[in-house]
C-alpha positions as CSV (number, residue, x, y, z in Angstrom):
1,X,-13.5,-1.4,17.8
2,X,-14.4,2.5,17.5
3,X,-15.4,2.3,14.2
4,X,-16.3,-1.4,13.6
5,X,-14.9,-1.9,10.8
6,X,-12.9,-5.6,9.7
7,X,-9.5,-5.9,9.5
8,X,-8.1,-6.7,6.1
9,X,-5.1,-8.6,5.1
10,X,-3.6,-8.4,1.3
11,X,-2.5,-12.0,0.6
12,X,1.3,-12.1,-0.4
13,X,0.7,-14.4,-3.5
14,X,-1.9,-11.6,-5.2
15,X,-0.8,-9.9,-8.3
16,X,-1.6,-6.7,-7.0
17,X,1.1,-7.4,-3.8
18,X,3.6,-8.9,-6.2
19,X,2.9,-5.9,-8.6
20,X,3.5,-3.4,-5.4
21,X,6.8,-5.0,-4.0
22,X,8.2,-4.9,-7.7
23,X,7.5,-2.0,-8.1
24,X,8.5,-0.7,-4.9
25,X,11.8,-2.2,-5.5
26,X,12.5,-1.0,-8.7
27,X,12.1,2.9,-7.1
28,X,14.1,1.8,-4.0
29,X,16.5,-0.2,-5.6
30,X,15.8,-2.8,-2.6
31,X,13.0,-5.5,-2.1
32,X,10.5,-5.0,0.0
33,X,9.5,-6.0,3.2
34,X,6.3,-7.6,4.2
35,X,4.8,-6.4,7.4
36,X,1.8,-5.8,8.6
37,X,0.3,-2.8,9.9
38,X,-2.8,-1.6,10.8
39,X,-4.7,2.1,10.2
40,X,-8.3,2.9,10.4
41,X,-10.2,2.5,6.8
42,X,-12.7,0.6,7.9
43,X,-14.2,0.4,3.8
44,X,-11.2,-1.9,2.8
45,X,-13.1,-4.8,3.9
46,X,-15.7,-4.1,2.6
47,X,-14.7,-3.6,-1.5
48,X,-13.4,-7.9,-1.8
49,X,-16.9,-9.0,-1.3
50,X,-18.6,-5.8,-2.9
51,X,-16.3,-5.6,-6.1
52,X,-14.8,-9.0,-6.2
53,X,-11.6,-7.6,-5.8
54,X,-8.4,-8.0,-3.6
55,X,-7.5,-4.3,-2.4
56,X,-3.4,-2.7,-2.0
57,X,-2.7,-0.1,-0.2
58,X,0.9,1.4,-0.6
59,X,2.6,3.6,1.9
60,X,5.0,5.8,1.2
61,X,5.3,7.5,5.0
62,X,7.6,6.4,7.7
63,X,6.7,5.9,11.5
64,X,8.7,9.2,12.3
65,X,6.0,10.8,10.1
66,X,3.5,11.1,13.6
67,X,0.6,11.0,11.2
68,X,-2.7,12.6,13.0
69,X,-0.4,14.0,15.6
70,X,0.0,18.0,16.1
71,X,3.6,17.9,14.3
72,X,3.1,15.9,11.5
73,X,5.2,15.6,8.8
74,X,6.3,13.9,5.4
75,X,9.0,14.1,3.7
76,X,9.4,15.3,0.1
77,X,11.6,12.5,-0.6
78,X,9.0,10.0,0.2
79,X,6.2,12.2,-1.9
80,X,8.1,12.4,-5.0
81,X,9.0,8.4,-4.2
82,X,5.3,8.0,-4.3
83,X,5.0,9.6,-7.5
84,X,7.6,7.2,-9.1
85,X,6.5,4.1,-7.8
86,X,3.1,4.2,-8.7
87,X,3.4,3.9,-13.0
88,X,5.6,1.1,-11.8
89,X,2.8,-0.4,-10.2
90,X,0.4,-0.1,-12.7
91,X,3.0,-1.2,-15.2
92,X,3.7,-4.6,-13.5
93,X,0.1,-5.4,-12.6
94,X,-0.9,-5.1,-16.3
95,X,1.8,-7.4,-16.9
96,X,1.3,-10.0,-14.4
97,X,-2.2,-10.3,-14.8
98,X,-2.5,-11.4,-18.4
């Protein structure tokens, strides 16, 4: 309520989720799973109705990572994870959306 911004919720049966979790899996070499988590981008919301578009948002931290917190970290491994995973993405989206 500090920012008032909407929550957001990326359906499970949208390309770009089932584009992510392949993706994610192909990099990990496990499937993914759902959860839900929350952060503070309160703009999220806001792009569905503006660009008529479902929005994805991939992490590649861990809750050990004390984001925002005086001894944050993240580790390489994760980083260059990030970096692989994200062609993937791009790749699988372009195929399941024709």
């Amino acid at each position: 309520p500090h920012h008032g911004g909407l929550p957001y919720v990326t359906p499970t049966d949208n390309i770009g989720y089932q584009a992510a979790n392949k993706a994610y899996t192909k990099t990990f070499g496990t499937q993914a799973i759902p959860q839900r988590s929350g952060g503070s981008i309160p703009i999220v919301a806001l792009f569905e109705p503006e660009l008529d578009s479902k929005s994805i948002l991939m992490g590649f931290g861990l809750d050990s990572d004390a984001i925002h917190s005086p001894n944050e970290h993240y580790g390489i491994f994760n980083y260059l994870k990030g970096i692989e995973t994200i062609p993937y993405f791009y790749e699988y989206y372009s195929e399941l959306a024709k």
